[in-house]
C-alpha positions in Angstrom: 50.3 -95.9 31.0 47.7 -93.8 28.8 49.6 -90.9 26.7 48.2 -87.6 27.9 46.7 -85.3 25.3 45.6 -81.6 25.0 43.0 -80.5 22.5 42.9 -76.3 22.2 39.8 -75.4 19.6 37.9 -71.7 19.8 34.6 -73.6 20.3 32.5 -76.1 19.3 30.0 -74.3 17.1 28.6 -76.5 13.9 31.6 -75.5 11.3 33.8 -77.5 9.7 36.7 -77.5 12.2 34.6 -78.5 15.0 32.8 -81.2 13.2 36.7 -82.5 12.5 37.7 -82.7 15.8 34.1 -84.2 17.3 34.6 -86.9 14.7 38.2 -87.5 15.6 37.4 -87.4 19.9 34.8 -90.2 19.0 37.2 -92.6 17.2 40.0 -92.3 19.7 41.0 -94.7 22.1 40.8 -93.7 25.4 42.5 -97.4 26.9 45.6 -95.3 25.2 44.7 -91.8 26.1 43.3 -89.7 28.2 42.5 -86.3 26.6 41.6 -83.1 27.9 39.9 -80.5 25.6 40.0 -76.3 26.4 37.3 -73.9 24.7 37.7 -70.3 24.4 34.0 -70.1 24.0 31.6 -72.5 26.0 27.9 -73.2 25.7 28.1 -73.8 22.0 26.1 -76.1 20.0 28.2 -79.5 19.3 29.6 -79.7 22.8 26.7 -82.3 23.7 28.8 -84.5 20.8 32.1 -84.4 23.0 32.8 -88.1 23.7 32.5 -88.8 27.8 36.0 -89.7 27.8 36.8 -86.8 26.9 37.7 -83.5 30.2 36.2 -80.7 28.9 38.5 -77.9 30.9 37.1 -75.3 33.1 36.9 -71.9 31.4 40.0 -69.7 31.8 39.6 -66.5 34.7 39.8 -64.0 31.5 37.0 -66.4 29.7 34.6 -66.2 32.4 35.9 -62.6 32.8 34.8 -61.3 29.4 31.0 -62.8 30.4 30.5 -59.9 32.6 28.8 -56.7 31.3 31.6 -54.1 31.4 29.6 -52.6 34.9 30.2 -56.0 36.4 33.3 -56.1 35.3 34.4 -52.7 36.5 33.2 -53.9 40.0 34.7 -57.2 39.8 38.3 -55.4 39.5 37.2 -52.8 42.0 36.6 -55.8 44.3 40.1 -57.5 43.9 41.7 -54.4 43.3 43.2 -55.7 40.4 42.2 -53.8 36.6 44.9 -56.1 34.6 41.6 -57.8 32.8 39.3 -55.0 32.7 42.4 -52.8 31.2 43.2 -55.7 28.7 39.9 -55.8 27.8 39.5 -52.7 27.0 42.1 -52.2 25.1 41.2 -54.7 22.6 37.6 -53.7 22.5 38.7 -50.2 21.7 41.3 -51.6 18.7 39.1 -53.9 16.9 36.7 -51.0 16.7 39.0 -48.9 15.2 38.6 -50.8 12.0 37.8 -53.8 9.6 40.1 -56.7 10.2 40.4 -59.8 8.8 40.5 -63.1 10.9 44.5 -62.9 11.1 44.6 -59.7 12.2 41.9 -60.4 14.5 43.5 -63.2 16.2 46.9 -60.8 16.8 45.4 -58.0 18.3 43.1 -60.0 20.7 46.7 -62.3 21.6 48.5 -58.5 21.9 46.1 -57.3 24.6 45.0 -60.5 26.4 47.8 -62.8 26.7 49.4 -60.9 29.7 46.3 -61.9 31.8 45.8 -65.4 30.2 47.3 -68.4 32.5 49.4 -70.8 31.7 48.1 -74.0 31.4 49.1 -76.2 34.5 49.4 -79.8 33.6 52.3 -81.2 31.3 51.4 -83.0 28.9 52.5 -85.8 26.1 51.3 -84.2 23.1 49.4 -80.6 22.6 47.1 -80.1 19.8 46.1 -76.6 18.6 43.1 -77.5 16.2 42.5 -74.2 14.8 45.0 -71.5 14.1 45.2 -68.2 15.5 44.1 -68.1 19.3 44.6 -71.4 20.0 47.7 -72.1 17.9 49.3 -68.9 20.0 47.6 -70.2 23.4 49.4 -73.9 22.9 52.8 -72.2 21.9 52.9 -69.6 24.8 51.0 -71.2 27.9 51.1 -75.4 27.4 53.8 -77.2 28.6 54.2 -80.4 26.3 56.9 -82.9 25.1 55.4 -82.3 21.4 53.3 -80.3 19.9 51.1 -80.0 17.0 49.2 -77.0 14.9 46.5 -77.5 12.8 45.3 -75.3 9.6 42.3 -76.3 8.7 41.6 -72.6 6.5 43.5 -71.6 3.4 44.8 -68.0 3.6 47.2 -65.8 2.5 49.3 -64.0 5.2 50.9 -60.3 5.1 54.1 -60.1 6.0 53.0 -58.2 9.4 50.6 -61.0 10.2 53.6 -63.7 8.7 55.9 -62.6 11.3 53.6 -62.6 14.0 52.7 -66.0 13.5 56.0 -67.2 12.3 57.5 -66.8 16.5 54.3 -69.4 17.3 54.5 -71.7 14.7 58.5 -71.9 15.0 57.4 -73.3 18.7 55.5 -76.6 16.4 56.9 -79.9 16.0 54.7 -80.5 13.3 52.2 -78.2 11.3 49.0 -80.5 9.5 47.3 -79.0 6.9 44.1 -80.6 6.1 44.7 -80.4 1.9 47.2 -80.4 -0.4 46.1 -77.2 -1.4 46.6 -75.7 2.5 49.9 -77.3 2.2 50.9 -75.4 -0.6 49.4 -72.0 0.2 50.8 -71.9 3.6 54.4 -72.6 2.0 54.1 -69.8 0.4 54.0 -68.1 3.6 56.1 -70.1 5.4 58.7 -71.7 2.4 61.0 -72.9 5.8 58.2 -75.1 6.9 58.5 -77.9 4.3 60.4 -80.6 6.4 57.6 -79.6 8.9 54.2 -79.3 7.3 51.7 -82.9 7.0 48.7 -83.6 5.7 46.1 -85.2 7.5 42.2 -84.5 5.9 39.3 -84.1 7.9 38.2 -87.6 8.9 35.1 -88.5 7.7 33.3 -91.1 9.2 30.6 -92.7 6.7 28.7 -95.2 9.0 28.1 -92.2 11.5 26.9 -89.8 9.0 24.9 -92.2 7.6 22.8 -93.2 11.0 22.3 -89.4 11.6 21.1 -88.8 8.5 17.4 -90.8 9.7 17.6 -88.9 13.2 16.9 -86.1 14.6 14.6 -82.3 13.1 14.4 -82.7 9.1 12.5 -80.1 7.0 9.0 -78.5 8.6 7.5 -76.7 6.2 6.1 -79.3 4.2 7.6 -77.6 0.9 7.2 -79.3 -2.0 9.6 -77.6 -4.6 13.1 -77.8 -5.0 15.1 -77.8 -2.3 18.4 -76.2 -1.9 21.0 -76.1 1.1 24.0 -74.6 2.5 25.9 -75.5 5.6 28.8 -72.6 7.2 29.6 -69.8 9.2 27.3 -66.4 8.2 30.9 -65.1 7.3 32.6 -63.2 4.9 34.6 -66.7 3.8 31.7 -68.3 2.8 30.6 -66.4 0.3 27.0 -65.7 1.0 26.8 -62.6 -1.1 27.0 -64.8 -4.0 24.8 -66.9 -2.5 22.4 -64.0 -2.3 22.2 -62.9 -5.7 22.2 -66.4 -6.9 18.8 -66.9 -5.3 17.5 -63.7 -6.8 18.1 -64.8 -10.0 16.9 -68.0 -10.0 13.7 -66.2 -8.1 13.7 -64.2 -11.6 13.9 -67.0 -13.7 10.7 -68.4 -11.7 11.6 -71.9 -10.6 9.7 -72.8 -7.6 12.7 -73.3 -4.7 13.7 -72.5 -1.3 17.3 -72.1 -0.2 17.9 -72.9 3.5 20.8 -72.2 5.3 22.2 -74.3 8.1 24.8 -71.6 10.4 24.9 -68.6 11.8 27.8 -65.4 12.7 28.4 -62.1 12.2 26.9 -61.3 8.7 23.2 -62.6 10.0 22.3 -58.7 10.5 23.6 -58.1 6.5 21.8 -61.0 5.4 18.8 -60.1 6.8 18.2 -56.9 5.0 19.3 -58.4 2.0 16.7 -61.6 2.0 13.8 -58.2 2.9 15.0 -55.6 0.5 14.9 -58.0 -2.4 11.8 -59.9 -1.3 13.5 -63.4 -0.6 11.8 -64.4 2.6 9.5 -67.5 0.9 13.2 -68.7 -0.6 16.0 -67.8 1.5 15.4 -69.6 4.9 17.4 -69.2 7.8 17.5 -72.3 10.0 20.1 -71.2 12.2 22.6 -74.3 13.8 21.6 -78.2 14.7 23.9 -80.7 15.9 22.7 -83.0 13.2 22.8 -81.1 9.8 22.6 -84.6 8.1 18.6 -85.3 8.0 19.2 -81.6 6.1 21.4 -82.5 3.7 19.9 -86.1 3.2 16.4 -84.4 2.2 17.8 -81.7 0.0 18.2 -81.9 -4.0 21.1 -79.9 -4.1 23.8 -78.7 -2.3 25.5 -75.5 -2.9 28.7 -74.0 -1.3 29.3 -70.4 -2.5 32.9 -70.3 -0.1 35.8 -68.1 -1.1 38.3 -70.0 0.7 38.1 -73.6 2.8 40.9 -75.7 3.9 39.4 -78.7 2.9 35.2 -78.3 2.6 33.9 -80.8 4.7 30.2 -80.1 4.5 30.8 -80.9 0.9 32.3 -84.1 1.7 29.2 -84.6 4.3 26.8 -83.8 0.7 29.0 -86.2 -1.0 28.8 -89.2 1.2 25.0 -88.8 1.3 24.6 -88.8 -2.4 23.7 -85.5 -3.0 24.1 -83.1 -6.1 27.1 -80.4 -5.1 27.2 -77.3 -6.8 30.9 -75.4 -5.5 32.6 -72.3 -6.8 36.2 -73.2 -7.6 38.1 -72.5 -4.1 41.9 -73.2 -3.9 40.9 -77.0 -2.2 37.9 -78.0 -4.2 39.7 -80.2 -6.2 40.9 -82.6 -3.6 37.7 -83.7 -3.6 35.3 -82.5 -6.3 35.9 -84.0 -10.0 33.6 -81.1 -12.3 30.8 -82.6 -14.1 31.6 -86.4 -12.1 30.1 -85.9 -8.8 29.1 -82.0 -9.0 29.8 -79.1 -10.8 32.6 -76.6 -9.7 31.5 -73.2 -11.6 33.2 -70.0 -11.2 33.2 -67.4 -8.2 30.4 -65.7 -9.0 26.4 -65.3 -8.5 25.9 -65.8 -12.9 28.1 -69.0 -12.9 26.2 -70.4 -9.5 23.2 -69.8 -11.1 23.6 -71.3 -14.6 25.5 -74.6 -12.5 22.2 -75.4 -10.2 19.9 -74.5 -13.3 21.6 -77.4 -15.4 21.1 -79.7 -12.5 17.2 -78.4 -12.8 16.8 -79.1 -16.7 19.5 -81.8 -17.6 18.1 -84.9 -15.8 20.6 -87.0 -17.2 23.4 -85.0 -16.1 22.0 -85.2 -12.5 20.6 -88.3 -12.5 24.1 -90.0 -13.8 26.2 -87.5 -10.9 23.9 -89.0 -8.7 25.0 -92.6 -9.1 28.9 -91.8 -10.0 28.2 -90.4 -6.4 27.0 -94.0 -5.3 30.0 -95.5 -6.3 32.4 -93.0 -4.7 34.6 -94.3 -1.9 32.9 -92.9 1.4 34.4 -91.8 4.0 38.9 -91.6 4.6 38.9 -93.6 8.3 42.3 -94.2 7.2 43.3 -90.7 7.9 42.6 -91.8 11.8 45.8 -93.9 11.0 47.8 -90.7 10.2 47.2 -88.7 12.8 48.1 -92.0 15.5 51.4 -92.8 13.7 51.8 -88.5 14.1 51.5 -88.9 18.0 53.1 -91.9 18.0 
């Protein structure tokens, strides 16, 4: 008899998380399991990846709920006579206004007003998987009835106490916690210091041989640019450090070197960024490409790749540059060093525009340096399939 699983991930947009999982649903074996995956977000870009093994739920009522204009969904309440939703709704539309929040905090108020009107989950399952914390981590904990059940961290952050509590009720309901780094690991200890018997690793699988055959498929480059080419994969987010990113490109548009920097993502800084790239004149070199299902043909036909994050739980889009031989430039995050080795394959420079600059502008000039990254990057070990082993022995 197959083992019944339960996947709970936000969505399925093109960041790391979600690359994670899609890689993980396509190595699974579904003669062993049968595994059913919930969204609270549909329509996004990588859900055309999901393997077709794999039941993708139905939207929750409050999903579809939150679709409606707030006219529709006055008159959808009028209707059933019923304002739980609409009042919910509200209620965290009118708090998260109220100020700036971080992700944490964003996660607790929406669970504060919404889970009242959020069903439980009616299936009972073998194992439950939150992939993502926050939402989904409290969703798994409060409405899925399982035998085990698992919470990813795929992020590193630091906690308040106010948001440590919060959590702590949720993640107490866990059998396991996996962080996805040593470096996760150690920052949500300090958190959490009762969660050591508790907390695995597990990295984000990386499958080499896929990567590889997408990277000759699919949209590539258009504008027939003949310069240096620079890329960046992640979320338009305050995480990923595209400030730095910003004022790196200015200063390398100062020092005159003939590039363009593309960017592969999109969120809730694209406004920002915007008037940025037109107040400082960077439209011929910072190019918005917006999300693809296959960033690999991207990052194959780059000449470096840069990541300018603040925090990751692991970097995979790093990894993804890595495995396709590609020059990394990286500010020193709290994971990088699980995977980056300074000066071997890529540089790790500082947190800040000067230092990002001055790392990509040695790649320009020292050809050596590049050229002999390039094939340490050759010899690398590609991929960590072996992590697939991990997370079977974990659901046993």
């Amino acid at each position: 008899m197959k083992k019944s699983l339960l996947f709970v991930i936000d969505s399925l947009v093109g960041a790391g998380a979600e690359k994670s999982l899609i890689t993980l649903l396509s190595l699974l074996d579904y003669d062993k399991y049968s595994v059913d995956l919930m969204l609270f977000a549909y329509g996004e870009i990588l859900e055309e990846l999901v393997p077709k093994e794999v039941n993708i739920l139905q939207p929750l009522k409050y999903t579809d709920f939150t679709k409606l204009n707030l006219k529709s969904a006055l008159l959808y309440s009028l209707k059933r006579t019923d304002f739980k939703m609409f009042k919910s709704r509200l209620k965290y539309s009118l708090n998260i206004r109220m100020g700036k929040y971080s992700n944490p905090q964003k996660a607790r108020l929406y669970w504060e007003n919404v889970s009242g009107v959020i069903e439980e989950n009616p299936e009972s399952y073998d194992i439950a998987i939150s992939y993502a914390q926050g939402v989904p981590t409290f969703y798994v904990a409060e409405k899925v009835k399982a035998k085990k059940k698992f919470a990813w961290v795929n992020v590193t952050y630091r906690l308040d106490h106010k948001e440590a509590d919060f959590q702590k009720q949720f993640y107490d309901q866990y059998n396991k916690i996996i962080a996805v780094s040593d470096s996760t690991k150690e920052v949500l200890l300090e958190t959490f210091p009762s969660y050591d018997h508790k907390i695995e690793i597990i990295y984000d699988i990386n499958d080499p041989h896929f990567i590889s055959s997408m990277a000759d498929l699919g949209e590539n480059y258009t504008d027939h640019f003949d310069g240096l080419r620079i890329l960046t994969i992640g979320r338009l987010a305050h995480q990923k450090g595209y400030d730095i990113a910003l004022n790196t490109c200015k200063k390398l548009k100062e020092k005159g070197i003939k590039f363009k920097w593309y960017v592969l993502g999109k969120g809730p800084l694209l406004g920002d960024i915007q008037h940025f790239i037109e107040e400082n004149g960077l439209s011929d070199h910072f190019v918005l490409l917006g999300v693809t299902t296959n960033p690999y043909p991207f990052i194959k036909n780059c000449d470096i790749y840069v990541q300018t994050s603040r925090f990751e739980g692991f970097g995979l889009a790093i990894a993804e540059a890595r495995m396709l031989n590609i020059p990394v430039v990286t500010t020193r995050f709290d994971a990088v060093f699980n995977q980056m080795i300074d000066g071997k394959n890529g540089l790790v420079v500082d947190m800040n525009a000067d230092a990002v600059c001055e790392g990509i502008v040695k790649l320009i000039h020292n050809k050596d340096l590049k050229e002999n990254i390039v094939n340490y990057l050759k010899q690398e070990k590609k991929g960590n399939l072996e992590e697939l082993d991990k997370f079977y022995q974990l659901i046993g």
